[in-house]
C-alpha positions as a Python dict, from the first residue, in 0.01 Angstrom:
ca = {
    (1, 'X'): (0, 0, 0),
    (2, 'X'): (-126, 330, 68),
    (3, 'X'): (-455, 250, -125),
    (4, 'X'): (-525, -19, 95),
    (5, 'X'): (-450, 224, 380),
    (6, 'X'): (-732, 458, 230),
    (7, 'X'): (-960, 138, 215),
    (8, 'X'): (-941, 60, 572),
    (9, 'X'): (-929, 395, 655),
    (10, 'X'): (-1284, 457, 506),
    (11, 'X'): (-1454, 79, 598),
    (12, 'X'): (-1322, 179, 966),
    (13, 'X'): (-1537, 485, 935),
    (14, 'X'): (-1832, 278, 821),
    (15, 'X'): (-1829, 412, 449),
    (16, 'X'): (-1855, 24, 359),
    (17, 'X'): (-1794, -300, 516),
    (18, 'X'): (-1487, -463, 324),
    (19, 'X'): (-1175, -290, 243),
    (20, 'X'): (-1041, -412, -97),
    (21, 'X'): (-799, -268, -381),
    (22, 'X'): (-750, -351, -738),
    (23, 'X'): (-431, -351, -881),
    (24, 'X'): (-394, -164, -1303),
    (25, 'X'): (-193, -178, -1553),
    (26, 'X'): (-207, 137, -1734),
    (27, 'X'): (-55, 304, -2026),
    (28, 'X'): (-47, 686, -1952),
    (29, 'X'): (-31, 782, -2286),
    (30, 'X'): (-129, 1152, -2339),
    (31, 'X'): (-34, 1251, -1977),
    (32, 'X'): (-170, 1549, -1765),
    (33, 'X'): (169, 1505, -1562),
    (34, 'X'): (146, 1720, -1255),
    (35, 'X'): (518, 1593, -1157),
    (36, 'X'): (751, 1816, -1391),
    (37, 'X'): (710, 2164, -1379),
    (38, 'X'): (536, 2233, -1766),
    (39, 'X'): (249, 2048, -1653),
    (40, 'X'): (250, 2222, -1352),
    (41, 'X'): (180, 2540, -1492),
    (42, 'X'): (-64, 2441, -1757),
    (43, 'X'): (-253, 2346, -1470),
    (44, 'X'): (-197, 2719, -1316),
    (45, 'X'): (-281, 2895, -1659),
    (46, 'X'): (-616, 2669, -1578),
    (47, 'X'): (-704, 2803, -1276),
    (48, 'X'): (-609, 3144, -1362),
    (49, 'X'): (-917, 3111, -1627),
    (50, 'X'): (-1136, 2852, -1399),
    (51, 'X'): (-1092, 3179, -1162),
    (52, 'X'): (-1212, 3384, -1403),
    (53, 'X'): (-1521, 3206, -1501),
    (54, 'X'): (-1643, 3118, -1172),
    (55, 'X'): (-1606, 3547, -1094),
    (56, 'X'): (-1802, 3629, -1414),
    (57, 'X'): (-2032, 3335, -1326),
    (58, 'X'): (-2116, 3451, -937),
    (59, 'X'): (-2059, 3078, -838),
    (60, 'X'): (-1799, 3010, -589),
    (61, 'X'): (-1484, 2847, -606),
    (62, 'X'): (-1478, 2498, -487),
    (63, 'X'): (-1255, 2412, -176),
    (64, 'X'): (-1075, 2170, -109),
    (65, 'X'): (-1136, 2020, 242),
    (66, 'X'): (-1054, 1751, 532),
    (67, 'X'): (-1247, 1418, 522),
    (68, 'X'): (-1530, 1399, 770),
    (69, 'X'): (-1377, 1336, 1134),
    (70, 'X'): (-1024, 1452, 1021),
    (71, 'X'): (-813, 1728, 1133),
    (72, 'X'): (-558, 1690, 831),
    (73, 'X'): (-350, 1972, 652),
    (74, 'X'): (-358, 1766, 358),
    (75, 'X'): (-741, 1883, 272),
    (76, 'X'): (-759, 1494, 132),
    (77, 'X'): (-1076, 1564, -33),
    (78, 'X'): (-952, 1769, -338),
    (79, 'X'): (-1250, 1952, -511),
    (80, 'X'): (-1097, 2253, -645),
    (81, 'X'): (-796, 2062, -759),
    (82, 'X'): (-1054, 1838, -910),
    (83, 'X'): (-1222, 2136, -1077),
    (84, 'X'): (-962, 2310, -1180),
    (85, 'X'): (-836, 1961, -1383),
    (86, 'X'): (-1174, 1955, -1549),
    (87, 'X'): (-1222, 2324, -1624),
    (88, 'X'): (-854, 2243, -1840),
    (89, 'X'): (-1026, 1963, -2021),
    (90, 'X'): (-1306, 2112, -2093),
    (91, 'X'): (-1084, 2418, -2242),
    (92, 'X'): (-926, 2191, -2483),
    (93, 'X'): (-1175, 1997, -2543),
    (94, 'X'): (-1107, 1725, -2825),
    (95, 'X'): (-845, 1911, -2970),
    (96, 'X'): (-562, 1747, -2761),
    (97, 'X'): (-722, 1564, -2489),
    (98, 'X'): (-534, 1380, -2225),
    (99, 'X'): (-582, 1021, -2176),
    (100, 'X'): (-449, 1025, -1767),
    (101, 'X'): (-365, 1283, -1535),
    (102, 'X'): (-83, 1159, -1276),
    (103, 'X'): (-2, 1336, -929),
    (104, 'X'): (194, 1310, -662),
    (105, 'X'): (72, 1333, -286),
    (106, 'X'): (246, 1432, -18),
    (107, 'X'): (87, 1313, 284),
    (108, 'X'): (118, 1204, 681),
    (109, 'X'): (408, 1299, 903),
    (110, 'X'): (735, 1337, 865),
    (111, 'X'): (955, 1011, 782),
    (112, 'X'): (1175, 1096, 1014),
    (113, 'X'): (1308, 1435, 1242),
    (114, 'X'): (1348, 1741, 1007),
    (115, 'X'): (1264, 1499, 746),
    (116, 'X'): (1112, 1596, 362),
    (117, 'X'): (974, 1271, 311),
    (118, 'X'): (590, 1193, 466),
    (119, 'X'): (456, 896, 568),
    (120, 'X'): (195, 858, 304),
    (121, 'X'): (380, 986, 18),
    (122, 'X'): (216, 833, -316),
    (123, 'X'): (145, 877, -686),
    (124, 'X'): (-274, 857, -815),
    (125, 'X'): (-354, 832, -1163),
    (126, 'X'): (-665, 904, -1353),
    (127, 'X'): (-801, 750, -1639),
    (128, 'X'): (-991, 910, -1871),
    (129, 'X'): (-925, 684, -2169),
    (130, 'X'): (-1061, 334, -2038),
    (131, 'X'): (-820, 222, -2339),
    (132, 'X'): (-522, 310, -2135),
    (133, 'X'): (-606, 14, -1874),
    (134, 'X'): (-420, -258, -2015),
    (135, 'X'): (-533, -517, -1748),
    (136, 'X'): (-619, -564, -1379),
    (137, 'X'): (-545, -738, -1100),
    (138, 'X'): (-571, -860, -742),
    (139, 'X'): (-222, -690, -527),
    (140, 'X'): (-25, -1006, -485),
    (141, 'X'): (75, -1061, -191),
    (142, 'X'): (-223, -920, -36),
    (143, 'X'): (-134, -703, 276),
    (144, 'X'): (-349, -701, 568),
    (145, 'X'): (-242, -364, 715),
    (146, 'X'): (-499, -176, 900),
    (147, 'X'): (-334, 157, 958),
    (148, 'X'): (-602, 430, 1001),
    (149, 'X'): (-583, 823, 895),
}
């Protein structure tokens, strides 16, 4: 659902015409798993060094920001997360490389009053081992929600 949101969202600001998703079936396998808290701080170790090497570089740290004609808190467009995930890989190169990298996003308002929850709430995965993608698909039944950003 909320990847079709995200494809509307973007064909309604003219990025392309038609709004489309296509459904996976992946095996994580070697997971970057940014949900329990292990992972969590591999990932901080990485941006402790990424820090480092950017400093002894003179290059700035990416940031990550707002899509173009949004006011979100969210900063949806993630380039020093992004960075900071690749910096890791490229740290452990092929000794132990992971296959996917799963996240969770929280996003939107809240659910309801004094609510935890958001709106928009979701899991992404990436693959970096096409092996992993076990077979695709069309979302069946296909929704037709247009719900904007």
């Amino acid at each position: 659902m909320r990847a079709l949101e995200w494809a509307h969202w973007r064909a309604n600001r003219g990025d392309y015409k038609e709004p489309f998703v296509v459904g996976a079936i992946i095996d994580l396998g070697h997971c970057l798993d940014l949900i329990p808290r292990e992972d969590i701080e591999i990932l901080h170790e990485a941006y402790l060094d990424f820090l480092k090497v950017q400093k002894k570089s003179g290059l700035p740290m990416p940031v990550n920001k707002s899509a173009r004609g949004q006011r979100d808190v969210d900063h949806l467009l993630r380039y020093l997360d992004c960075a900071v995930v690749k910096h890791l890989h490229s740290i452990i190169g092929d000794t132990d490389p992971y296959d996917t990298v799963r996240g969770m996003f929280t996003e939107g308002g809240k659910l309801y009053p004094k609510s935890g929850f958001k709106t928009r709430t979701h899991v992404q995965i990436a693959v970096r081992n096409m092996a992993c993608i076990k077979g695709l698909f069309i979302p069946h039944p296909y929704p037709a929600t247009q719900n904007s950003e």
